[in-house]
C-alpha positions as CSV (number, residue, x, y, z in Angstrom):
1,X,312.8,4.8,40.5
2,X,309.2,5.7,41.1
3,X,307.1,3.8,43.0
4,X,302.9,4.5,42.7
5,X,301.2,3.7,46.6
6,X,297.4,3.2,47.7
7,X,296.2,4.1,51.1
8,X,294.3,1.7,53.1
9,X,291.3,2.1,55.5
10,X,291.1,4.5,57.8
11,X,292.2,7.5,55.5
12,X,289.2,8.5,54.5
13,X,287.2,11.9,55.4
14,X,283.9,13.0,55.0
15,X,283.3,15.0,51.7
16,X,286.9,13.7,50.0
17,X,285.9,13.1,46.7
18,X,284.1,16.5,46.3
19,X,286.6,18.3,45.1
20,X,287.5,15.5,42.1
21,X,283.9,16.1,41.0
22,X,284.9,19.7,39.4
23,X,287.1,16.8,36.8
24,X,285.7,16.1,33.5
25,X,284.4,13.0,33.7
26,X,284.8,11.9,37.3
27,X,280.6,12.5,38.1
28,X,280.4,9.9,35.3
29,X,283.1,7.4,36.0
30,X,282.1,7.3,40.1
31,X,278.3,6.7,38.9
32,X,279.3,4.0,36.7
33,X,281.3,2.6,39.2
34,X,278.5,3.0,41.4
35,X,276.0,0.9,39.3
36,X,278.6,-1.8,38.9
37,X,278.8,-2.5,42.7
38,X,275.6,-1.5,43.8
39,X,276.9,1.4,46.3
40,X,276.6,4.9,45.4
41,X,280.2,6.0,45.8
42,X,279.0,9.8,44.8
43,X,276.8,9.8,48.3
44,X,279.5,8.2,50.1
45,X,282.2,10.4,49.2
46,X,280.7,13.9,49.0
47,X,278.1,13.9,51.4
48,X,278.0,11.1,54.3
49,X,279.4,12.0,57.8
50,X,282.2,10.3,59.1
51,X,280.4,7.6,61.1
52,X,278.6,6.3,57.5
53,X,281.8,5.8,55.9
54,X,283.7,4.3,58.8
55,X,281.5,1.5,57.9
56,X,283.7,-1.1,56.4
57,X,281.6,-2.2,53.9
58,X,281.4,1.2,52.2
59,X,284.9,2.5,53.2
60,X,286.7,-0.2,51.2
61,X,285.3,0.3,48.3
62,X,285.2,3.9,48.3
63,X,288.9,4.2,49.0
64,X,289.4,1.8,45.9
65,X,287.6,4.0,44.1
66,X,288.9,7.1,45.3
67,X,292.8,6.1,44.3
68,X,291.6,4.6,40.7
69,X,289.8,7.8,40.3
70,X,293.1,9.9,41.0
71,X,295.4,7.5,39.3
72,X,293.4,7.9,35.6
73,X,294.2,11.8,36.2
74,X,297.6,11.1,37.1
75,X,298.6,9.2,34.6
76,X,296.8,9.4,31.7
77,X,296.1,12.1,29.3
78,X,293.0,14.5,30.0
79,X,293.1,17.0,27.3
80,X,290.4,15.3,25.1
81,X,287.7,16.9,28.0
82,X,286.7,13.7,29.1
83,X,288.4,10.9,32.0
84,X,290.5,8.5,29.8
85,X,290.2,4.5,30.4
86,X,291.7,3.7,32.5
87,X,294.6,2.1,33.6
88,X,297.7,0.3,33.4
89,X,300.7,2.2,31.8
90,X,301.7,1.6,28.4
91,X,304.2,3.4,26.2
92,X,301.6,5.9,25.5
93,X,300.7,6.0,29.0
94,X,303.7,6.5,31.4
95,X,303.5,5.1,34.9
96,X,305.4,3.9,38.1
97,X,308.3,1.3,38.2
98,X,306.6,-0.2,41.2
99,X,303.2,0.1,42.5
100,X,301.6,-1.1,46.0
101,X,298.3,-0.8,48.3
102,X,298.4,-0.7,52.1
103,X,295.9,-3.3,52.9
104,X,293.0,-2.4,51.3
105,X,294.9,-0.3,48.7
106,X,296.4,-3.6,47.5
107,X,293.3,-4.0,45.0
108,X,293.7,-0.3,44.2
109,X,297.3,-1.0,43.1
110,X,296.6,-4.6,41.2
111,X,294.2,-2.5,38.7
112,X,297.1,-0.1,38.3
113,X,299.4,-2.8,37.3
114,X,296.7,-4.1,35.2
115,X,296.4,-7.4,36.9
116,X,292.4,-6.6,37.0
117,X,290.3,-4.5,35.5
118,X,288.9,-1.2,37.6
119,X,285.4,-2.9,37.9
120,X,286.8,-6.3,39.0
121,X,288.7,-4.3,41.4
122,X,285.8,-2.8,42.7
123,X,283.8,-6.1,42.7
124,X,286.2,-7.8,44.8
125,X,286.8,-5.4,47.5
126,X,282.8,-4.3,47.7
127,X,282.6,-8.0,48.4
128,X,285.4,-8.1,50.6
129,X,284.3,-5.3,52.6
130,X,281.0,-6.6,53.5
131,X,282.6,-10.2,54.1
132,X,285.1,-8.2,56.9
133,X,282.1,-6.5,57.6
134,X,280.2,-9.8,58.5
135,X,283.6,-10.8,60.4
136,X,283.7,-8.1,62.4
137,X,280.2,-8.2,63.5
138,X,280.8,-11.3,65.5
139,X,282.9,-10.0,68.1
140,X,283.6,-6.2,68.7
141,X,286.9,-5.7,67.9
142,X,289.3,-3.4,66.6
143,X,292.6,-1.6,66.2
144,X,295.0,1.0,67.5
145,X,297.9,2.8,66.5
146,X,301.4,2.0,68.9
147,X,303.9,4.8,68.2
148,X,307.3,4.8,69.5
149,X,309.0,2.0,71.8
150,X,311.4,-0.6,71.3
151,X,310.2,-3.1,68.4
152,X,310.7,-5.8,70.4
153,X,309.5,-4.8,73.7
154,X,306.1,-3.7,71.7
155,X,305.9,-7.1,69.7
156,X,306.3,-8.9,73.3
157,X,303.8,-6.8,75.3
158,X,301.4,-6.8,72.6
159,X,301.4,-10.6,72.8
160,X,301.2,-10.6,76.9
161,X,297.6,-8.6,76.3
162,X,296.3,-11.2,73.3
163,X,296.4,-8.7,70.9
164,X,298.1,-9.0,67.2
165,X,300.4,-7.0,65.4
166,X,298.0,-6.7,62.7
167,X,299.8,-3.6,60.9
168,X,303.9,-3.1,60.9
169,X,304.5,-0.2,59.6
170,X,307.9,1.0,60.2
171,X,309.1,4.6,61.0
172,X,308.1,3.2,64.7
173,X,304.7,2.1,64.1
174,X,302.9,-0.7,64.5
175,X,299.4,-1.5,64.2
176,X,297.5,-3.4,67.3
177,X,294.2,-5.5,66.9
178,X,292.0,-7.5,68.7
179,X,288.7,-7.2,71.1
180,X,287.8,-4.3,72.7
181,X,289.1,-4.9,76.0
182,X,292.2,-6.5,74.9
183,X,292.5,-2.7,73.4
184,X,291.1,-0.9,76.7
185,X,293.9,-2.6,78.4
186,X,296.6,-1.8,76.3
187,X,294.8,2.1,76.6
188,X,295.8,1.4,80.0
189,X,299.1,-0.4,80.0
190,X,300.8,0.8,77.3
191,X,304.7,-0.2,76.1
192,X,307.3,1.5,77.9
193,X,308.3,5.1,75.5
194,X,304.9,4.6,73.1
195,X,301.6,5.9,72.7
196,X,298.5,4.2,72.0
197,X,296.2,6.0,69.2
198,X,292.8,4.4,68.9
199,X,291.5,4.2,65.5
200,X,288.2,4.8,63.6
201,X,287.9,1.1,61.8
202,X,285.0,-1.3,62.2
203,X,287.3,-4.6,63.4
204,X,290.4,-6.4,64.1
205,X,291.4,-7.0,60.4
206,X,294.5,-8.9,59.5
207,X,294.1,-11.4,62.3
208,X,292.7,-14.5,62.7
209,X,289.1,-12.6,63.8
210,X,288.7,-12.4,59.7
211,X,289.0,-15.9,58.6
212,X,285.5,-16.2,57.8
213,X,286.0,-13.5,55.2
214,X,288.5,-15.4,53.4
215,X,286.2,-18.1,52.4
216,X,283.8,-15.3,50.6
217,X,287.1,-13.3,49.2
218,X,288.0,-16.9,47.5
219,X,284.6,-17.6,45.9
220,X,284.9,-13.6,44.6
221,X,288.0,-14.2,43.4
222,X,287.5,-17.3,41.4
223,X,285.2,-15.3,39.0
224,X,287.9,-13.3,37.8
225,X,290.7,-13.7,35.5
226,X,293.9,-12.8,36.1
227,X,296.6,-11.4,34.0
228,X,300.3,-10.9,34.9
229,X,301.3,-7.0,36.3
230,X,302.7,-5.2,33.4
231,X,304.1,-2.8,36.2
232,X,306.0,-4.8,39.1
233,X,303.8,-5.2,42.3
234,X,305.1,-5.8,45.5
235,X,303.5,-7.5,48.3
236,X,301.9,-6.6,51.7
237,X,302.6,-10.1,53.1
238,X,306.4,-10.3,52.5
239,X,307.1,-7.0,50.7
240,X,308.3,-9.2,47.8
241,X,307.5,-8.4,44.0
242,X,305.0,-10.8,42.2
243,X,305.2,-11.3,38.9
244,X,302.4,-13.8,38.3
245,X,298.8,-12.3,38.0
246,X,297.0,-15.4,39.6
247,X,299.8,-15.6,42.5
248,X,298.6,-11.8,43.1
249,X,295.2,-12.6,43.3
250,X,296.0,-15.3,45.8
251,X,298.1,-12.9,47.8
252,X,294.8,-10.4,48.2
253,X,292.6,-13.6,49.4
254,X,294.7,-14.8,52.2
255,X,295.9,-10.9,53.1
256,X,292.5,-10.8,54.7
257,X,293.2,-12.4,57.7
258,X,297.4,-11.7,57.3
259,X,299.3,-9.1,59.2
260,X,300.3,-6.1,57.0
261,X,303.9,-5.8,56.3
262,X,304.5,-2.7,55.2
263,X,307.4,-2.1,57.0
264,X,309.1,-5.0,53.8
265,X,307.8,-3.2,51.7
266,X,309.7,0.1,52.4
267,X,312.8,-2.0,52.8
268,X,312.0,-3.5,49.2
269,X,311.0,-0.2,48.1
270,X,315.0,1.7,49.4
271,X,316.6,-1.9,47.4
272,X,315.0,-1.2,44.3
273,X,316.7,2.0,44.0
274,X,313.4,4.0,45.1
275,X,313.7,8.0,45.2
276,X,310.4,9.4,44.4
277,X,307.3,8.0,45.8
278,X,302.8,9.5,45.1
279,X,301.0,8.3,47.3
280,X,297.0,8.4,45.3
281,X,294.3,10.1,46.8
282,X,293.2,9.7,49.8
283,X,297.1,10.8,50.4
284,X,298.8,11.6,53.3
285,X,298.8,9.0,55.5
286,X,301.5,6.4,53.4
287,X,303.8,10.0,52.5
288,X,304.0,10.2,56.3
289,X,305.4,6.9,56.8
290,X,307.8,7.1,53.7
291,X,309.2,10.5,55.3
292,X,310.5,8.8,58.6
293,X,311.3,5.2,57.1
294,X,312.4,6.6,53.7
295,X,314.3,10.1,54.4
296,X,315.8,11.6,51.2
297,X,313.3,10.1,49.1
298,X,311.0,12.7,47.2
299,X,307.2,12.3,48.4
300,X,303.9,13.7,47.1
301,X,300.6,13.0,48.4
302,X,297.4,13.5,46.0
303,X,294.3,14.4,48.1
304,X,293.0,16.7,46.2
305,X,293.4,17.8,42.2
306,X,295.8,20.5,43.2
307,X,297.8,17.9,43.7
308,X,298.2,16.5,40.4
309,X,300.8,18.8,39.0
310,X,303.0,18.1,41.5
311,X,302.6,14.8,41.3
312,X,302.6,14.8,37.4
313,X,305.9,16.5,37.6
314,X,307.5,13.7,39.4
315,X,306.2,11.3,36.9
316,X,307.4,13.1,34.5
317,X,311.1,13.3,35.7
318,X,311.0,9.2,36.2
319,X,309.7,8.6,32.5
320,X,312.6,10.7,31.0
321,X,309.2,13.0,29.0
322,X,307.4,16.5,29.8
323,X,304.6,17.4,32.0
324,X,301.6,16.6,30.9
């Protein structure tokens, strides 16, 4: 079983997309994109420095665009000389048993299953970023990485300090959020056996410090229309599968200001059956994870286009057809 991930924020470097512009088609697609959201994705993702797309009004919607723009290479056809429509598999157009987005990657993954379209994907999470955005502006906030410890000594030390479990990752990882000195003192108290990696994102998201952005994600989303996944989708709230297109888009409101469990989603991921997992570009950082929590499973990270044949090959092996 194959299952399709998305990255989430933070994964992004300066100049990523560049090499995906040498792609028929991909100059275009990004500038459409681009007009439909009112952000110019090609600046952000070729030639901005790292400080302009830490920004989490442009990040967002940049990595959304970044793993739809690898996923219409992956998996359909690009012979014809020109970036096929994207996006959800058909028999024609072989995809993943299961797709799913860390965080922000969630919206990625919804237009992969074809629960929205690419440009309402992109409409929700430009107006999603700048909502967090907004959030985050109230009080300086922000996140680090805890690596290693007991689970339960991290959860409860965490909680002595304030500070939320915003991200459980698994493999030993867990995600901390909250102010900034809530952060500076965990810098200097940290869990007994862990390290403490501060990282490059604009605010505490997935705790309560992005309520207000839930209101905006709900008026967003109530100008779209759903349809059901035709791929199954699996959930960063309880790593359960949702089969119901409207229940999905009610599941990336609320996530806003929900703690990322990604952790149920690996453990859904090994009861499905799950041996081969691509994480879409900007890749790396979800592969890592899948190596220590998922160990025997096949893993390929697309960052780049040299990574499609690999990638393709794997897709290939799960849809029972050749290489494309």
């Amino acid at each position: 079983m194959l299952v399709l991930v998305a990255p989430g924020q933070g994964s992004q470097t300066p100049g990523f997309l560049t090499p995906w512009l040498d792609l028929p088609g991909a100059t275009d697609r990004l500038r459409g994109w681009s007009e439909v959201i009112g952000l110019d994705l090609l600046h952000f993702g070729t030639e901005a420095d790292a400080e302009e797309i830490r920004d989490t009004a442009v990040a967002q919607p940049l990595l959304v665009a970044s793993a739809l723009l690898s996923a219409e290479y992956l998996l359909a056809d690009t012979d014809a000389g020109t970036a096929p429509s994207p996006l959800a598999p058909t028999a024609a157009n072989r995809g993943p048993d299961v797709v799913a987005g860390h965080s922000v990657g969630e919206l990625a993954a919804a237009a992969v299953a074809g629960v929205l379209s690419p440009e309402d994907a992109l409409r929700l999470v430009r107006r999603r970023g700048l909502a967090m955005a907004e959030a985050a502006a109230v009080t300086a906030t922000g996140m680090s990485a805890v690596l290693g410890g007991d689970p339960e000594q991290v959860a409860a030390h965490l909680e002595r300090l304030g500070l939320t479990a915003a991200n459980a990752n698994g493999g030993g990882q867990v995600v901390a959020a909250g102010t900034l000195e809530q952060l500076a003192a965990l810098a200097e108290d940290r869990p007994e056996r862990a390290r403490v990696i501060p990282l490059k994102v604009a605010g505490a998201f997935h705790t309560a410090h992005m309520a207000p952005a839930v209101e905006a994600m709900a008026a967003a989303a109530g100008e779209l229309e759903p349809v059901d996944p035709v791929v199954t989708w699996v959930s960063n709230a309880d790593g359960e599968p949702v089969a119901s297109g409207k229940e999905v888009l009610d599941r990336l409101v609320s996530q806003v200001s929900n703690p990322v469990r990604w952790d149920l989603c690996t453990e859904t991921f090994l009861g499905m059956g799950a041996d081969a997992l691509i994480e879409l570009c900007p890749g790396g950082t979800l592969t890592g994870l899948a190596k220590r929590a998922m160990k025997g499973v096949r893993t390929v990270a697309v960052k780049t286009p040299d990574d499609l044949p690999a990638a393709r090959e794997v897709l290939a092996e799960h849809s029972g057809g050749d290489d494309r």
